[in-house]
C-alpha positions as CSV (number, residue, x, y, z in Angstrom):
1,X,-9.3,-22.6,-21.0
2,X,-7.7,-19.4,-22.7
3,X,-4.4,-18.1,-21.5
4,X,-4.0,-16.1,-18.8
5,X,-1.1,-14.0,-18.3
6,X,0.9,-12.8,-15.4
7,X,-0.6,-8.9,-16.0
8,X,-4.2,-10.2,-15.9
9,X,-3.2,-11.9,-12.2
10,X,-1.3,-9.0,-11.0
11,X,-4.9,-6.9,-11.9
12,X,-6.6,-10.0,-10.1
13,X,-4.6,-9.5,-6.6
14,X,-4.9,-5.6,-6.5
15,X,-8.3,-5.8,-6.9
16,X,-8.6,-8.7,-4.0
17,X,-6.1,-6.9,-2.1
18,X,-7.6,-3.4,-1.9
19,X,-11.3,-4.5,-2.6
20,X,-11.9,-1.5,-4.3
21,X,-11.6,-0.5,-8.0
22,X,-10.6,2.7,-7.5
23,X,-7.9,1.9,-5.4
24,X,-6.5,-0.9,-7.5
25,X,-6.4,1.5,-10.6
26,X,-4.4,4.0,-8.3
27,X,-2.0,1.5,-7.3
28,X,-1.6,0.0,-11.0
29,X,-1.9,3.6,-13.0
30,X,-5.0,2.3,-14.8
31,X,-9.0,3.5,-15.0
32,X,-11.3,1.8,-12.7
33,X,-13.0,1.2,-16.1
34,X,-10.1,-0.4,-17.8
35,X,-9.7,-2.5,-14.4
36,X,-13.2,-3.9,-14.9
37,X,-12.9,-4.6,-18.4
38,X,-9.7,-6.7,-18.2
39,X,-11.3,-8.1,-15.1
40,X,-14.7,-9.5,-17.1
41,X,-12.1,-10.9,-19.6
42,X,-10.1,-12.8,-16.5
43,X,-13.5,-14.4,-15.1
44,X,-14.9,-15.3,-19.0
45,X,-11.4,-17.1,-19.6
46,X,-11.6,-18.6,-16.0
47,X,-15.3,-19.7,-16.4
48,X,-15.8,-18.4,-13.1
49,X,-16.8,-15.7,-11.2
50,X,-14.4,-14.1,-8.8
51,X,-16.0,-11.5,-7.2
52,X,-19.4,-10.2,-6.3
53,X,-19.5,-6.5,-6.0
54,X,-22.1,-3.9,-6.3
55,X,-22.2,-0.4,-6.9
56,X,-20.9,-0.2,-2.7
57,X,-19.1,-3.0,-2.4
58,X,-16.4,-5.5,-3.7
59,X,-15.9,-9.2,-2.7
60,X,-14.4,-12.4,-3.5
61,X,-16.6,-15.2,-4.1
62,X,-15.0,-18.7,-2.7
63,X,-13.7,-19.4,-6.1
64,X,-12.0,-15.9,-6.0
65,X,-10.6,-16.6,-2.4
66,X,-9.0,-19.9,-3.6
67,X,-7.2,-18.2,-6.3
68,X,-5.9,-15.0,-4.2
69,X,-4.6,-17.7,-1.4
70,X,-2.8,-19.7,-4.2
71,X,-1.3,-17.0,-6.2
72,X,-0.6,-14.6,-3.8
73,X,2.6,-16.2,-2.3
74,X,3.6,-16.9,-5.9
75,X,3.5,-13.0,-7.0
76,X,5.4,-12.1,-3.4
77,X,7.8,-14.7,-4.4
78,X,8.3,-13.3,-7.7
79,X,8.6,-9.4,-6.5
80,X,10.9,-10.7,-3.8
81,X,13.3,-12.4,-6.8
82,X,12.7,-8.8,-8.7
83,X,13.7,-7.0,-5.1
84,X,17.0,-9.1,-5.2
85,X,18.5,-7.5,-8.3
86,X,18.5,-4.0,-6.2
87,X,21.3,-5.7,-4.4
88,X,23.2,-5.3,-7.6
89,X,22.4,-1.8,-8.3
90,X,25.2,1.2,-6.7
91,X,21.3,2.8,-5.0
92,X,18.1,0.8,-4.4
93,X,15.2,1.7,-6.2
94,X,11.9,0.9,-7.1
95,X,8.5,2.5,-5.0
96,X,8.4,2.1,-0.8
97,X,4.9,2.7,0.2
98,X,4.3,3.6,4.2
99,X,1.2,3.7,6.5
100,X,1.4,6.0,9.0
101,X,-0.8,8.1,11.6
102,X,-1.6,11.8,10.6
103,X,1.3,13.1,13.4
104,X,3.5,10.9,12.6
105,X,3.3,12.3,9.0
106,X,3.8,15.9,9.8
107,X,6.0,15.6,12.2
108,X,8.7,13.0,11.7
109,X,8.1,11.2,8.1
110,X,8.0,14.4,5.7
111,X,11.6,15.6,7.7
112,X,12.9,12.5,6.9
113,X,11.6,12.2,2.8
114,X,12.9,15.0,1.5
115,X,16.4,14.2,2.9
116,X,15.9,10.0,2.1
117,X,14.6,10.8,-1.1
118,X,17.9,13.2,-1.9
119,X,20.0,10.7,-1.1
120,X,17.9,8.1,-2.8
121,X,16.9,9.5,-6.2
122,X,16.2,6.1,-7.7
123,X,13.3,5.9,-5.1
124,X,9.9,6.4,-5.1
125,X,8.1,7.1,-1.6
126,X,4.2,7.0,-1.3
127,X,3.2,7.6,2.5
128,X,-0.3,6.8,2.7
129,X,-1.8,9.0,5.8
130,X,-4.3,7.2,7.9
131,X,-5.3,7.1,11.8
132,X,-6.8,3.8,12.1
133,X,-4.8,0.7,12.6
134,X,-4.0,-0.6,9.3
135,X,-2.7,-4.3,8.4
136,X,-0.1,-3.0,6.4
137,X,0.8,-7.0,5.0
138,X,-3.2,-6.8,3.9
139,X,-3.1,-3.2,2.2
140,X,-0.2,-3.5,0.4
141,X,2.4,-1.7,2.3
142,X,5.6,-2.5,2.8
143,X,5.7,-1.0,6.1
144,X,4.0,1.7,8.8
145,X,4.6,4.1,11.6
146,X,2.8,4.3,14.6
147,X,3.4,4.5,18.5
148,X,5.2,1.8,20.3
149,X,1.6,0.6,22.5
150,X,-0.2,0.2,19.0
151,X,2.1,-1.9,17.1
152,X,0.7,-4.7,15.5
153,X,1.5,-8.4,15.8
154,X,4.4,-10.5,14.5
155,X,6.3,-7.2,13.3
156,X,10.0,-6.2,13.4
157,X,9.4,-2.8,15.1
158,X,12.6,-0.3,15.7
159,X,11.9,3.2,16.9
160,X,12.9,6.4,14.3
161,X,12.1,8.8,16.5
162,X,13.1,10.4,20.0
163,X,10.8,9.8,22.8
164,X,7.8,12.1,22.7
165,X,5.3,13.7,25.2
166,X,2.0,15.6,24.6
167,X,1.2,18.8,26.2
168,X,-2.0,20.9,27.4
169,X,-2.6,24.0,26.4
170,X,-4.7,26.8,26.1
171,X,-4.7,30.7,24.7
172,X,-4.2,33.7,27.2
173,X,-7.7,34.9,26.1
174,X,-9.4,31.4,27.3
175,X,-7.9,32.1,30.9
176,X,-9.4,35.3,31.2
177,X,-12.4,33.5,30.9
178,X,-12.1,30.3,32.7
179,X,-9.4,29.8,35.9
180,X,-6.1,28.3,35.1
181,X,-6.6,24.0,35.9
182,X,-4.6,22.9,38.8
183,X,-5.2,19.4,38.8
184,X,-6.9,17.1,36.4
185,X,-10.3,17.0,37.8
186,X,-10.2,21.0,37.4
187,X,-10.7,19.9,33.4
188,X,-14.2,18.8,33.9
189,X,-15.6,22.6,34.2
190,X,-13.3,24.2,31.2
191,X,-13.8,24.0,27.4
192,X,-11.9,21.2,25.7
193,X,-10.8,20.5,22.0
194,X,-11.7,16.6,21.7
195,X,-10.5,14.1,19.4
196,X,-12.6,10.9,17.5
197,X,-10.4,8.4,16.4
198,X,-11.5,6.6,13.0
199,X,-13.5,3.7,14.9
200,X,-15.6,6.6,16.5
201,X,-14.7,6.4,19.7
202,X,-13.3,9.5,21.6
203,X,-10.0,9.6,23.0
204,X,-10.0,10.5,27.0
205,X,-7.0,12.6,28.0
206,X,-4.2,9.9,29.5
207,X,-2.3,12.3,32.1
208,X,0.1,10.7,34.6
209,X,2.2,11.8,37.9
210,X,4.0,10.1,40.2
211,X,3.0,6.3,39.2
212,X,-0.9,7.3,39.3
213,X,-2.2,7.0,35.9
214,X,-5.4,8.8,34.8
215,X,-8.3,8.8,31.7
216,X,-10.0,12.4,31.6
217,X,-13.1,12.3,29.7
218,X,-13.3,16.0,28.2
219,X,-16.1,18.0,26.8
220,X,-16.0,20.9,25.2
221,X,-17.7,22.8,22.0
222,X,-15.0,21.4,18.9
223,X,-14.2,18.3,18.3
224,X,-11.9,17.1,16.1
225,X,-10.6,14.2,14.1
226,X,-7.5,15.4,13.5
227,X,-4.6,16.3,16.3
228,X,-3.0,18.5,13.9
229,X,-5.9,20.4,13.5
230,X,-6.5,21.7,17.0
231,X,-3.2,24.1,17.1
232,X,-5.3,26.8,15.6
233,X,-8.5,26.7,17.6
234,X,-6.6,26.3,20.8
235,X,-4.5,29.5,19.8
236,X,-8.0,30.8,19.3
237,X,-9.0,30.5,22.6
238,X,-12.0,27.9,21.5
239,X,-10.5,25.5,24.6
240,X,-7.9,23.4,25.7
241,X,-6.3,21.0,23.8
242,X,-4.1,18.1,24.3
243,X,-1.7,17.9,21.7
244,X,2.2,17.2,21.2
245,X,4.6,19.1,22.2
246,X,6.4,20.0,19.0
247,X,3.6,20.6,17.2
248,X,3.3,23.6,19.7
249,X,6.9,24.4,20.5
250,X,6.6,27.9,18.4
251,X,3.3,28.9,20.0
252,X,4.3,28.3,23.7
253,X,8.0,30.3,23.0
254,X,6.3,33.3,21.4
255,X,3.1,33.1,23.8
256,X,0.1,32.5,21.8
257,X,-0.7,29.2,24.3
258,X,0.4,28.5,27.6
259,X,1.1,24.9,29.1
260,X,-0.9,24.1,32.2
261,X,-0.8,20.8,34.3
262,X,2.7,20.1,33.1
263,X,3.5,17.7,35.8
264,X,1.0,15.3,34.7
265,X,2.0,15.2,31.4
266,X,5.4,12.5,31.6
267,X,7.3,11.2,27.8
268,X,7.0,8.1,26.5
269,X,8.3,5.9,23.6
270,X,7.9,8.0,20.4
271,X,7.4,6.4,16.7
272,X,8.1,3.0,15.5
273,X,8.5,1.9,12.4
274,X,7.4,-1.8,11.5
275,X,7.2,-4.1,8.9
276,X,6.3,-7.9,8.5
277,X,8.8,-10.7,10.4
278,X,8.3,-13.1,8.0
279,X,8.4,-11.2,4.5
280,X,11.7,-10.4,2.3
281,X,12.5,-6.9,3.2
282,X,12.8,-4.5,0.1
283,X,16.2,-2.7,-0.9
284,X,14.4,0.9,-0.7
285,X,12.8,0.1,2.6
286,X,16.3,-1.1,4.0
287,X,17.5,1.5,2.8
288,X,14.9,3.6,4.7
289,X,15.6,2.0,7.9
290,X,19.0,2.5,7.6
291,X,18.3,6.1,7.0
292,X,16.0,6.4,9.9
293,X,18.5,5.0,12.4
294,X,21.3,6.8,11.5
295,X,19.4,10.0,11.4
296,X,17.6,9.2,14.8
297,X,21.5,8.5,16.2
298,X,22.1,12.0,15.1
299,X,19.8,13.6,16.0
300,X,18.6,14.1,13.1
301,X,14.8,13.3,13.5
302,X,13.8,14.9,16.0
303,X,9.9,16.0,15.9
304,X,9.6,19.8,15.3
């Protein structure tokens, strides 16, 4: 068998990892086409095939899976050694990549970049925007934010944000259409901005008061897959939406929305950030969790 060197493994795993040339070429700075020529040259050394793919679709054959689950902990084991030498270094560097939910994006991790990333200059932050639940270990991430109910498994998970709650609200020009809800059954007669999460389903308005808990299903003319996106239409007087509080804070002060039903709508446990249990944590993303704390300590973080 001809040699095979480290580089044409590292191209092996990034493909495996992401499934996807496109994506591997991103992550490694090279051409999808380059990707699949060194790739042929990997499986003509090999003798073996190590994926099937299509002009849709990417996949290891069983020969290919052996080889991922061998050489994958030896890579990690290697990057972790690398990772090590940051500890000699006056700053950490080297790239952090996050996974994150759209709102936690705007409203807490882009705050907290441009000041980690000023007092980090030796590191490189890629946040990676994305709704659905991600295995961050699986994609290649070194960690993700999301809410404290939809953390995943086996994680070290510390909040970086203040508690949070989510608001409804609605444009003075919709209530001169429609009355002003009272309770949460009113909500069934009015226009309602709705939200589809990634997996297609969509998301029924949680509202809470006084220990009884309740799942509105909405209708309304818009719907949207993107909570960010709602601020405008709402303002527009398209319907009601149900959307967090800071991303609104401006509109209610200056009187472009109005809250209604603000009893039902309680806090809860804002955003956590998490990362595997069992992996070596990177200098730049201690670093970023250092960062995170103190700033949450001071204050420093909160959303909007």
């Amino acid at each position: 068998m001809k040699p095979v060197s480290a580089a044409d493994l590292a191209i092996f795993l990034a493909i495996a990892q992401h499934l996807s040339f496109s994506r591997a070429a991103v992550e490694l700075g090279l051409s999808p086409s380059a990707l699949s020529h060194a790739l042929r040259g990997l499986e003509e050394r090999l003798g073996v095939r190590l994926f099937n793919r299509t002009t849709r679709s990417v996949a290891l054959t069983e020969a290919g899976e052996h080889l991922y689950v061998r050489v994958k902990p030896a890579f990690r084991d290697i990057y972790d050694a690398l990772e090590d030498l940051n500890s000699f270094r006056d700053k950490p560097s080297g790239t952090l990549r996050i996974n994150a939910g759209r709102p936690a994006v705007q409203l807490l991790l882009l705050p907290l970049a441009s000041r980690f990333l000023a007092a980090y200059p030796d590191v490189r932050l890629e946040i990676v925007s994305d709704d659905a639940l991600v295995d961050v270990v699986a994609a290649g991430f070194d960690a993700g934010v999301r809410f404290g109910d939809r953390l995943e498994m086996d994680m070290v998970s510390l909040p970086i944000g203040p508690r949070m709650r989510s608001v409804v609200v609605g444009a003075p020009a919709l209530f001169e259409r429609y009355p002003v809800p009272q309770t949460p059954q009113d909500l069934q007669g009015l226009p309602c901005i709705r939200h589809r999460f990634p997996s297609g389903s969509l998301y029924q308005w949680e509202l809470e008061r006084g220990g009884i808990k309740l799942e509105v299903e909405v209708d309304g003319p818009l719907t949207l897959s993107d909570v960010g996106l709602m601020v405008a239409p709402a303002e527009q007087g398209v319907g009601l939406a149900y959307v967090f509080e800071a991303m609104v804070r401006e509109s209610l002060a200056d009187g472009r929305l109005i809250q209604v039903l603000a009893d039902w709508c309680p806090d809860y446990p804002g955003l956590f950030l998490y990362y595997p249990s069992r992996r070596h944590v990177p200098a730049a993303l201690r670093a970023f969790v250092e960062f995170a704390r103190t700033a949450l300590e001071a204050g420093g973080s909160r959303p909007g």
